[in-house]
ZADRENZA-933666 format. One record per atom (N, C-alpha, C, O): x, y, z; residue in one letter. Coordinates in steps of 0.02 Angstrom, whole numbers, plus 50000, padded with zeros to 5 digits. Example, Ala and Ser with C-alpha at 12.3 -4.5 7.8 and 13.67 -1.06 7.14 Angstrom:
<pts>
506604971650390A506154977550390A506604983550390A507124983450423A506424988850354S506844994750357S506455000250394S506705005750402S
</pts>
This chain:
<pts>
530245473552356X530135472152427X530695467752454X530875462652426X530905469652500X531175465752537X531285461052599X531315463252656X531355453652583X530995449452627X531825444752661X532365443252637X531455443852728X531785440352774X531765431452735X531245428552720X532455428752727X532205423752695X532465418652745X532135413452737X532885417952789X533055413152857X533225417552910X533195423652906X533405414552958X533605418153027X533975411753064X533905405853046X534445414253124X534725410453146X535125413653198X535475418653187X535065410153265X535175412753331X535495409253373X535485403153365X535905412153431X535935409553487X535845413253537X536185418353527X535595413653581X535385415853641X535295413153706X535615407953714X534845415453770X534715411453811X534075406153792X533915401753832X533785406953737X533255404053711X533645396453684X533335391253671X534455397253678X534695390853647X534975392753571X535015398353545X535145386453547X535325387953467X534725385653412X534415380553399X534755392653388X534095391653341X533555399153347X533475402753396X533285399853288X532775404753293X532245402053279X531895406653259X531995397853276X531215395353277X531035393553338X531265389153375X530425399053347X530175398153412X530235401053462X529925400253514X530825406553445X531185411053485X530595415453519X530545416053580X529925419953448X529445423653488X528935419653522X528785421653578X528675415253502X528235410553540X528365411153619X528025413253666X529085407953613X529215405253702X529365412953734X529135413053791X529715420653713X529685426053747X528855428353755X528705432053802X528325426053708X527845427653720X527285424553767X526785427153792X527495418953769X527055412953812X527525414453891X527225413053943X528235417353896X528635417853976X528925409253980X529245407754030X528835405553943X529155400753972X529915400153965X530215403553923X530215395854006X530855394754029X531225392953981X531115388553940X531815397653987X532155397153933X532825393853948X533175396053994X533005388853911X533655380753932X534545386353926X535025384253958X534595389853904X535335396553907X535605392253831X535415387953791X536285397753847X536735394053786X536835386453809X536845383253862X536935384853721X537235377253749X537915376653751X538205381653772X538245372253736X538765370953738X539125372453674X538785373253624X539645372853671X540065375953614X540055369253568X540205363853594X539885369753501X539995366253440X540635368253416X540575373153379X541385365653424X541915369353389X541815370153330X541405366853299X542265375953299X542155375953208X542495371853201X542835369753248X542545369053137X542985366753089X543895368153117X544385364753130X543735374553115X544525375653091X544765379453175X544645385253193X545115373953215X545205377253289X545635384353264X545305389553265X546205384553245X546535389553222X546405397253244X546645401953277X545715394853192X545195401953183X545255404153254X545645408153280X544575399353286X544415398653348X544785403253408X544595407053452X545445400653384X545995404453430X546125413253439X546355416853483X545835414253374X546005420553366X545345425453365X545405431453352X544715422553378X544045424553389X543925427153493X544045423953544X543615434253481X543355434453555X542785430353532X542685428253474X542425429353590X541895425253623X541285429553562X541095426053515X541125434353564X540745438353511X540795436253440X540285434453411X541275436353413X541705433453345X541615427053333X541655424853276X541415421453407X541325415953379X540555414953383X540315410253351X540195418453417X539535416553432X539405420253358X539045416853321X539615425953334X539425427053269X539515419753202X539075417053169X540105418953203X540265414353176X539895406853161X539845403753108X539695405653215X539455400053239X538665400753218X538345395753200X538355407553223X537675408853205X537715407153136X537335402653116X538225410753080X538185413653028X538345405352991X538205404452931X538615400153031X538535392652989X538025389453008X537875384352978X537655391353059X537045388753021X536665393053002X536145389853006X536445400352975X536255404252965X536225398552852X535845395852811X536845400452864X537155397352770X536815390452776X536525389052724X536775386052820X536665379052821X536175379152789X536175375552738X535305384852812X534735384952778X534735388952709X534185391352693X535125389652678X535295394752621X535665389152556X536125385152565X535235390652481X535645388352442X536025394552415X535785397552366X536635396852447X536915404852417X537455400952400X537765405252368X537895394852396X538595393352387X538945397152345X539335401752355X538705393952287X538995397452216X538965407052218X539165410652173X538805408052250X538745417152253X538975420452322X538925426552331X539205416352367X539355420052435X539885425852416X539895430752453X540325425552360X540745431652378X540585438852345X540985443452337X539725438752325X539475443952295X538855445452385X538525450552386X538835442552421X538345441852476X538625448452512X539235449352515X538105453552544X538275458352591X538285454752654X538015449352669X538645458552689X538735458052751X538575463452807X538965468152804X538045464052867X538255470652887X537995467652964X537505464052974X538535470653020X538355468853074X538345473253144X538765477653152X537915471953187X538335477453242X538665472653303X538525467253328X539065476753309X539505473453359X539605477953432X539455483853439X539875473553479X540155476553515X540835477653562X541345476753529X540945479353633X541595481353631X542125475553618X541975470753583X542645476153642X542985470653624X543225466453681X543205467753741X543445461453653X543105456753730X543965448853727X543905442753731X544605452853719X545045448153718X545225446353796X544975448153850X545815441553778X546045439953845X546275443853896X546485449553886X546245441853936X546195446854013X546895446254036X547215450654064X547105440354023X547995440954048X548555443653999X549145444854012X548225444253941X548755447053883X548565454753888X548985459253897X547955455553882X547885462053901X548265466953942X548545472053922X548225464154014X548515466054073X549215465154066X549595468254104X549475460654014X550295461154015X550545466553971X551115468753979X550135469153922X550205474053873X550135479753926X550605483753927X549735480553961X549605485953986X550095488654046X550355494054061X550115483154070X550875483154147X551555485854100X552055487954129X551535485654052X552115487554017X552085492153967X552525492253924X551505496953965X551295500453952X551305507453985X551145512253949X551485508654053X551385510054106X552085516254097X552525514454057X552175522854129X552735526054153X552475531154173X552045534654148X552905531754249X552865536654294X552125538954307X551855544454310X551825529354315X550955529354338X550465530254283X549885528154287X550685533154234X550125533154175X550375530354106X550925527854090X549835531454070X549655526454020X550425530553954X550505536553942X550755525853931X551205529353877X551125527353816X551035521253814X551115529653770X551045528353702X551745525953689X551895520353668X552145530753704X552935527553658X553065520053696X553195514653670X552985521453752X553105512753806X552715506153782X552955500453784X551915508253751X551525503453719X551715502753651X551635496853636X551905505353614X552195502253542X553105501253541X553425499353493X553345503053603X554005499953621X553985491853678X554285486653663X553735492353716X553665485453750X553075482853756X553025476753756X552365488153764X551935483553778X551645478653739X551365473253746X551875484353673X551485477153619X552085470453621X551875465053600X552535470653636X552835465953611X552885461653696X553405458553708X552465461753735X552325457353788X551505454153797X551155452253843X551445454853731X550685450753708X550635446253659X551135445853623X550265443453648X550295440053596X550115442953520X549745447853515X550325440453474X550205446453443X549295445153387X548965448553348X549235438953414X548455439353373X548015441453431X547425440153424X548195444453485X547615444253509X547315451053484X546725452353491X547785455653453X547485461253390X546755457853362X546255461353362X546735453153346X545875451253298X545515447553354X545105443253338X545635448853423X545155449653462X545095455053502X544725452953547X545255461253516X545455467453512X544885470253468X544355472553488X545075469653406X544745473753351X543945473153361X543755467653383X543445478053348X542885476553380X542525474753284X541975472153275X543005477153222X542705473653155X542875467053147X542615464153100X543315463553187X543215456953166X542715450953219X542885445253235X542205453853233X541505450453269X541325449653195X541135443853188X541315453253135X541095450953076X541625447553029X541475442952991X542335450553035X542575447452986X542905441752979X543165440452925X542935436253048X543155428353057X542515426153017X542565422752965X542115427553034X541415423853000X541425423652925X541265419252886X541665429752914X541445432352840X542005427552808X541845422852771X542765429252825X543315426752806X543045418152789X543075415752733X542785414252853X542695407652854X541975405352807X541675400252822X541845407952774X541105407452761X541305411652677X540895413352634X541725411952676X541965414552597X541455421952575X541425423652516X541125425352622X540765432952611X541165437152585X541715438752607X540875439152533X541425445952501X541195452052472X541555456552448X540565451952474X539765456952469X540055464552501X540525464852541X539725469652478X539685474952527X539655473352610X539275469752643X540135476752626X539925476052711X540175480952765X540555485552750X539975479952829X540165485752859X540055482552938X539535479552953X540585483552984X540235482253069X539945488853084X540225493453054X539465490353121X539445496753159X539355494953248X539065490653280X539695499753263X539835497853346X539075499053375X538675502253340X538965497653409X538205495953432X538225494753496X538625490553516X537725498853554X537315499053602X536705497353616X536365497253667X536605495753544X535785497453532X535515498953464X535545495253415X535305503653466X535225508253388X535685503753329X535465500553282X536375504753348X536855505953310X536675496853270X536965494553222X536265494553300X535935488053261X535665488353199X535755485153147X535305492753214X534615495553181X534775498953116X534365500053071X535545500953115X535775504853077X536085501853043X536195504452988X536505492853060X536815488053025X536125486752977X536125487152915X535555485153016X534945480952967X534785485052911X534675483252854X534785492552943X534385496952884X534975498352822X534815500252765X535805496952844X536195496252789X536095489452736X536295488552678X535795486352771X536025479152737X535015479552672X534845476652620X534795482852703X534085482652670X534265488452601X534085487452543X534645494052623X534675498952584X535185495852520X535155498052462X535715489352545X536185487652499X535845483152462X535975482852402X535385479252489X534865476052442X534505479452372X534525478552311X534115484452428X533515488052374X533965491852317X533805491952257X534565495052346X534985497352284X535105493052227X534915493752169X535475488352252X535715484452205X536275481952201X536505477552164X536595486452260X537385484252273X537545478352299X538105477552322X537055473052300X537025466252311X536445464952297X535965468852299X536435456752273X535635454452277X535455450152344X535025445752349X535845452452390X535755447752463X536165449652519X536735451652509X535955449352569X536285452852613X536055450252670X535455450452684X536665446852722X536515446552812X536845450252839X537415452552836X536115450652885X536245455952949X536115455553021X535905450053038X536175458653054X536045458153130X536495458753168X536825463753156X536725454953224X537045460553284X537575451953315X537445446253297X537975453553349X538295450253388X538645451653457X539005456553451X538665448653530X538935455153581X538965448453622X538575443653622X539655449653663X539765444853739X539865449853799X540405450753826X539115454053821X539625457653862X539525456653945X539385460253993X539675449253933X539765446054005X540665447554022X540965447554076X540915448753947X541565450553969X541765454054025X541475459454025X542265453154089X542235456654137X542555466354133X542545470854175X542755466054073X543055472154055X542085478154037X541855483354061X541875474053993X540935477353972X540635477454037X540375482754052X540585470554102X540175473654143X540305477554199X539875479754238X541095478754204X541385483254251X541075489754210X540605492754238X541315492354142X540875499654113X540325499354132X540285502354185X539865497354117X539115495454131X539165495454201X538945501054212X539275493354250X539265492954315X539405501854336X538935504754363X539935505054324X539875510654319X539805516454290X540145521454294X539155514954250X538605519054238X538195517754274X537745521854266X538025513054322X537445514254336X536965509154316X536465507754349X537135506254259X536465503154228X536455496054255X535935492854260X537015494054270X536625486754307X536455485354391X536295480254421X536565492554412X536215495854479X535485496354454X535015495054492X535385498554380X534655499554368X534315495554351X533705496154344X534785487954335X534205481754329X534535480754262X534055478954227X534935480854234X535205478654166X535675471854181X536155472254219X535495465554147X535675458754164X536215456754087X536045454254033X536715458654106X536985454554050X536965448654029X536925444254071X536975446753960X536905440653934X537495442053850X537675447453827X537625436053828X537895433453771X537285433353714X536675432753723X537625434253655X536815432153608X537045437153528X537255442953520X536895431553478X536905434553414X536235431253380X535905426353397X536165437053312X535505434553288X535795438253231X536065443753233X535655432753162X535565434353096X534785433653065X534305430553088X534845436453022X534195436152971X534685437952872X535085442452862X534485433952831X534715433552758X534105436452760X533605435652795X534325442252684X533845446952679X534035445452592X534595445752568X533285443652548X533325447152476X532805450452447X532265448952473X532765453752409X532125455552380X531825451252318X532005448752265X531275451952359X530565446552317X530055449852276X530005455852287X529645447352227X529205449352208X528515450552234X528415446452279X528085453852226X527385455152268X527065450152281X526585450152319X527285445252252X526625438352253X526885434052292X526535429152309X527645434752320X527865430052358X527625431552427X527645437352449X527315424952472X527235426652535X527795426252582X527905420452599X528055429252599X528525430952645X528665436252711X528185439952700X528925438652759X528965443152809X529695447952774X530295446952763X529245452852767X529475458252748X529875465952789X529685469052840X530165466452767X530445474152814X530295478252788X530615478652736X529875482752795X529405488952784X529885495052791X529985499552750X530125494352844X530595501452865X531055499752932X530935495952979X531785505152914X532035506552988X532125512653024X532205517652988X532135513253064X532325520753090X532655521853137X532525517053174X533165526453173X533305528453216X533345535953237X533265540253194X533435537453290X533325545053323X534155545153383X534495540553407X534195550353386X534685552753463X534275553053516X533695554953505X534435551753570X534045550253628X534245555653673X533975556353727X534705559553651X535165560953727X534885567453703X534655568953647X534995572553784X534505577653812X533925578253786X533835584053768X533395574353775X532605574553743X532295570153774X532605565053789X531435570853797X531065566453832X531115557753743X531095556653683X531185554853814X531305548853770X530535547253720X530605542553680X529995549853719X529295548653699X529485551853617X529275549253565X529875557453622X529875560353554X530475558153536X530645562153493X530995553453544X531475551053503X531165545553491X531385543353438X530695541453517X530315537453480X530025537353435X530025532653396X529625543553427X529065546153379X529515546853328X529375544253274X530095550253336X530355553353271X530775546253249X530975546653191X530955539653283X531265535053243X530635530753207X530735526753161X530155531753227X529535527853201X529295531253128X529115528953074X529415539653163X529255542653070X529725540553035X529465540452980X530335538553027X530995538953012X530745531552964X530765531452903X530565526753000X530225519652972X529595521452926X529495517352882X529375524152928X528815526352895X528135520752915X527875517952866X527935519752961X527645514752997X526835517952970X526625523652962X526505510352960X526015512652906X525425508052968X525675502552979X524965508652995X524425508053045X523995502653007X523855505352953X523755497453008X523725495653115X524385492253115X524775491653068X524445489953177X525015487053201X524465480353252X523955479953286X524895477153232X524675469653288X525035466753319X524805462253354X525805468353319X526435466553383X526815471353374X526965474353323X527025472053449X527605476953449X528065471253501X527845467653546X528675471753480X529245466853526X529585470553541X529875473053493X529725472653590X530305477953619X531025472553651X531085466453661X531525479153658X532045476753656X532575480653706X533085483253684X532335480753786X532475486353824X533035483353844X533215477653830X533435489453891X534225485953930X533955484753991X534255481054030X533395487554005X533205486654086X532615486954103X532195484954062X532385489754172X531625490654175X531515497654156X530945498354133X531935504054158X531585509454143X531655509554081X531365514454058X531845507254052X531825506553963X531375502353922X531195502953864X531175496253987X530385492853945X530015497853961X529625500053919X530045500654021X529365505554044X529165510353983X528625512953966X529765510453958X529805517553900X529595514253853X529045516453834X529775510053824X529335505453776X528605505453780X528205507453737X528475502853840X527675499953853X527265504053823X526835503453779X527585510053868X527165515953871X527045519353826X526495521953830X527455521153764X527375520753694X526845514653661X526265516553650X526985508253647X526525504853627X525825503953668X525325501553642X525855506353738X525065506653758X524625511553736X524015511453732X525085516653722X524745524553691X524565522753616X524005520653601X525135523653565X525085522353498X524805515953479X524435516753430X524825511753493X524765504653474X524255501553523X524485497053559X523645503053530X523265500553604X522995492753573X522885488153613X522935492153526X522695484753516X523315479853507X523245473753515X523715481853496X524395475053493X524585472653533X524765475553584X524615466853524X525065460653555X525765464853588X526075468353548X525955464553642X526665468453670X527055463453678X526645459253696X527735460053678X527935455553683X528815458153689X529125461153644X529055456553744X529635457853770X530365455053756X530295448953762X530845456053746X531375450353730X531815451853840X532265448853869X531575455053852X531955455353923X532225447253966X532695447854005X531915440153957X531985436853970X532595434153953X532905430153988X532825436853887X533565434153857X534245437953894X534825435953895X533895445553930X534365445653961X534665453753893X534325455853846X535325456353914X535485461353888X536125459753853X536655459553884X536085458553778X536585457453728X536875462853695X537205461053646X536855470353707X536945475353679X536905473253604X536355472353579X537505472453567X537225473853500X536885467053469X536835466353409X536685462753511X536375456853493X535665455853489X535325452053455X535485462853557X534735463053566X534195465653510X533595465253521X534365467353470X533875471653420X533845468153385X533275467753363X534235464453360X534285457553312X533995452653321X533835450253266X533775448553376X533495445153428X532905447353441X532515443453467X532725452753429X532025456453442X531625455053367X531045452853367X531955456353308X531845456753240X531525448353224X531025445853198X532165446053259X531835436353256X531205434353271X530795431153237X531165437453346X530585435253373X530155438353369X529735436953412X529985443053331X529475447453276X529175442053232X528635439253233X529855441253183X529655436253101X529505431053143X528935429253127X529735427453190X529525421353223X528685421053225X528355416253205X528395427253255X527795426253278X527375427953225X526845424953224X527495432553175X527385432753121X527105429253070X526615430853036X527565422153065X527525418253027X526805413853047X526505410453005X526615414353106X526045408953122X525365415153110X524785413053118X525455420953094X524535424553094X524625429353062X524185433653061X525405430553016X525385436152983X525205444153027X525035444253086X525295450552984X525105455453014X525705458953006X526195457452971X525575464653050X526145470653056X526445471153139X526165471853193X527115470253121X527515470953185X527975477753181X528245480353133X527965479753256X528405484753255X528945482453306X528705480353358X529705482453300X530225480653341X530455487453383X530465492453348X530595488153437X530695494453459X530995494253508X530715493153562X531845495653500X532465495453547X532645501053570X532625506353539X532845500253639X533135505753680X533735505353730X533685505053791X534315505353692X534855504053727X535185507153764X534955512553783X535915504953790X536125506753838X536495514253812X536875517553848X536295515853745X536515522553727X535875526753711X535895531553673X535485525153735X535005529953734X534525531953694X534035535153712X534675529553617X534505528653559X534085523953535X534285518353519X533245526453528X532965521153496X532975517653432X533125522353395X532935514653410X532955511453352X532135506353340X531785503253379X532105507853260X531555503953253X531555498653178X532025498953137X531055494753171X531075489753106X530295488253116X529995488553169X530025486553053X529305488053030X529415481053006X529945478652984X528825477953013X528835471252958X528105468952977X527755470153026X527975464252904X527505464652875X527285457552862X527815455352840X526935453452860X526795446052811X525865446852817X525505448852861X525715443652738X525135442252729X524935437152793X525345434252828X524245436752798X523995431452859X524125424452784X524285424752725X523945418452835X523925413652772X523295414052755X523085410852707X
</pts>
């Protein structure tokens, strides 16, 4: 079995995952990010997007509650991330010089434009190093993998990092999601699609959970299953169904925490857990706002969060800005 053994967040809830489902479930007011704790090593810092460090920054204190020292470079790693989120004036100087006879040139960008940028802003560019400043600074050397993430593509970091467990290809493994896409480059895309015409609120926000496997007698919150489905051309009711069979979701259920980009995507939620699930607790992460690959991770927290005080079966159930549901099953004895 495999059990959630810490967690660790930042969000609009603040820094920290205790308490995270309580306060989305009670609606009270949530204090935003706080203020930046620099790392250790500014250096780094320099060469981190805003995503890369909120990962970073999760993942030391994520280790803070962990005795893993002596073994971090056998530790998995698996995360989702999202787009990339560097500087806006190096960018634009790469790109102005990038430029011939009005459009975009390849030979002009590896003849001048790169060389009118800086040249680290490459590892804030790159959308795998949201995991690998962290990993690098934190000595991780485990199986690992980013997957780009909307949504789902979360769901698919967690269910790697459970599968690298239960195999064997590690005896430990963190996972979860990281995303800044307040970046003005993410909410201009987002802006035209449509989706923050439809009520989609960007926000900042990463969430880990250390995952190992335990024995039956240990009480702990467990991950039962993950699943995901394709969303696109199909009524969204049966890409649900089929990511829930996919989890192998075993009845009753007593919370479901959803993890929508907007309002027609909680609606799609609800409406699933009011049908399937008529006795559970429904409990929303929408208050934190829309972290793309941060939200499903953040949803998973404030699951085990609520979890931990009455035991039971939770179902997590994300629907992102790609269309794709994603799900995670978990489990703890009551005390």
């Amino acid at each position: 079995m495999i059990a959630i053994r810490a967690m660790a967040a930042v969000s609009a809830f603040g820094a920290g995952a205790r308490g995270l489902g309580t306060a989305l479930a009670s609606g009270a007011a949530l204090p935003g990010i706080p203020a930046e704790a620099p790392l250790e090593n500014p250096r780094a810092r320099k060469m981190m997007s805003r995503a890369a460090y909120l990962a970073a920054r999760c993942l030391r204190g994520l280790l803070g509650e962990l005795a893993w020292t002596e073994e971090r470079e056998q530790v998995g790693y698996f995360l989702g991330v999202g787009a990339s989120g560097g500087s806006l004036d190096e960018f634009m100087a790469l790109l102005d010089e990038s430029i011939a006879d009005g459009a975009f040139s390849l030979a002009r960008f590896g003849k001048q434009g790169l060389a009118a940028c800086n040249p680290l802003l490459a590892f804030q560019l790159m959308n795998n190093f949201t995991m690998c400043h962290g990993a690098i600074l934190e000595g991780l050397g485990g199986p690992n993998s980013a997957v780009f993430s909307r949504g789902a593509g979360t769901i698919a970091a967690i269910s790697e990092a459970v599968h690298a467990v239960r195999s064997g290809d590690c005896a430990r493994a963190i996972t979860g999601g990281a995303d800044a896409p307040t970046h003005p480059a993410t909410v201009a895309e987002l802006t035209r699609e449509g989706l923050v015409g439809r009520g989609l609120v960007v926000a900042e926000g990463a969430g880990l959970i250390a995952l190992e496997e335990v024995s039956a007698s240990a009480r702990s919150t467990l991950v039962d299953g993950c699943g995901m489905a394709s969303g696109r051309g199909r009524p969204v009711a049966d890409a649900i169904a089929e990511a829930v069979s996919v989890a192998r979701l075993v009845e009753p259920v007593d919370l479901v925490v959803i993890a929508p980009w907007g309002p027609p995507a909680a609606d799609a939620l609800r409406g699933w857990a009011n049908v399937t699930c008529p006795g559970a607790r429904v409990v929303s992460t929408a208050a934190l706002g829309e972290s793309l690959a941060a939200s499903a991770a953040l949803a998973v927290i404030a699951a085990a969060d609520l979890l931990e005080q009455r035991g039971g079966r939770a179902v997590v159930l994300t629907l992102g800005v790609d269309g794709d549901p994603g799900v995670v099953v978990l489990s703890r004895e009551a005390a």
